[in-house]
C-alpha positions in Angstrom: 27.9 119.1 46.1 27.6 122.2 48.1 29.8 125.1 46.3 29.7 127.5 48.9 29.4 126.9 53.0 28.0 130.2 54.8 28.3 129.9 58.5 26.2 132.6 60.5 27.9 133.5 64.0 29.2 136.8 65.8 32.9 136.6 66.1 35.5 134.2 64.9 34.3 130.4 64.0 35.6 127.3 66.0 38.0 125.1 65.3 35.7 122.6 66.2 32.9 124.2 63.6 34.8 124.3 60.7 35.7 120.1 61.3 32.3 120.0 61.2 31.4 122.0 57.7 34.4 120.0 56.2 33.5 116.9 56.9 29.8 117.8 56.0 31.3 119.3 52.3 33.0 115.9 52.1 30.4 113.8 52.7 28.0 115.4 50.3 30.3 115.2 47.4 29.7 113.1 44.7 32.5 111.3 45.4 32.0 108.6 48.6 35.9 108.1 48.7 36.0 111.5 49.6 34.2 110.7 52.8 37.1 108.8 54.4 39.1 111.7 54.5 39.8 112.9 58.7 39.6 116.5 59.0 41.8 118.5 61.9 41.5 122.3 62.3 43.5 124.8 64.1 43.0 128.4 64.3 41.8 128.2 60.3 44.3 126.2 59.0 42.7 122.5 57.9 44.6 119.5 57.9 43.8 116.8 55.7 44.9 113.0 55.8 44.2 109.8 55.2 44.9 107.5 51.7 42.8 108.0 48.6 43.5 105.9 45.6 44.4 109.0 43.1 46.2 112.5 42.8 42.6 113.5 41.3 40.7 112.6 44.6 43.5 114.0 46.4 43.0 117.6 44.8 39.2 117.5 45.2 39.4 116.7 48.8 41.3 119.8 48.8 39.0 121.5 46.9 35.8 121.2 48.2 36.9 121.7 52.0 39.0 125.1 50.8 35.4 126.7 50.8 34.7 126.0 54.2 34.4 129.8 56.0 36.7 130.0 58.4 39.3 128.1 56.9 42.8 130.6 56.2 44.9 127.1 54.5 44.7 123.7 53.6 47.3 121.6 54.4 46.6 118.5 52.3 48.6 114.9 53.9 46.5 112.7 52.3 48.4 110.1 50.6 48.2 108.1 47.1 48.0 104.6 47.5 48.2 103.1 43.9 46.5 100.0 43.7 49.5 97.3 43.0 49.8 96.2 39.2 48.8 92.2 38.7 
C-alpha cells in the first residue's frame, strides 16, 4: 500500500493527475474491492462512488485516496450494499 503519493510538477496539479494517483493508491491496496471504486476530481476536491460491500471498505477507500497531493476534500458517495440475509 503506498502511504504517501509525492507528485513532482511546477504549479498546481491536474484534475486529471490526481484521478490518476487515486486510482493508482486504490489499486495497490491490499484490498482488490477497493479497485472498483470510480474516481472524479475537480479543482482538488475527489469524488468517490461506486458500491462496496462494507462501511469498513467504504472508510479505507476514503482513506488511502485522502493522501493523494493535490487533493483539498474527499467527498465519499460510495454506497453499502449489504449482502441479503438467506
Amino acid at each position: 500500500m503506498i502511504s504517501t503519493v509525492q507528485w513532482e510538477r511546477c504549479g498546481s496539479i491536474e484534475s486529471e493527475d490526481i484521478v490518476k494517483l487515486a486510482q493508482l493508491c486504490l489499486k495497490q491496496s491490499d484490498y482488490a474491492l477497493l479497485q472498483q471504486v470510480s474516481v472524479e476530481c475537480e479543482r482538488g476536491v475527489l469524488f468517490l462512488r461506486g458500491s462496496l460491500p462494507s462501511y469498513h471498505h467504504k472508510q479505507l477507500a476514503q482513506e488511502v485516496v485522502r493522501r493523494v497531493d493535490g487533493v483539498t476534500q474527499v467527498i465519499n458517495q460510495i454506497e453499502v450494499s449489504r449482502p441479503h440475509p438467506r
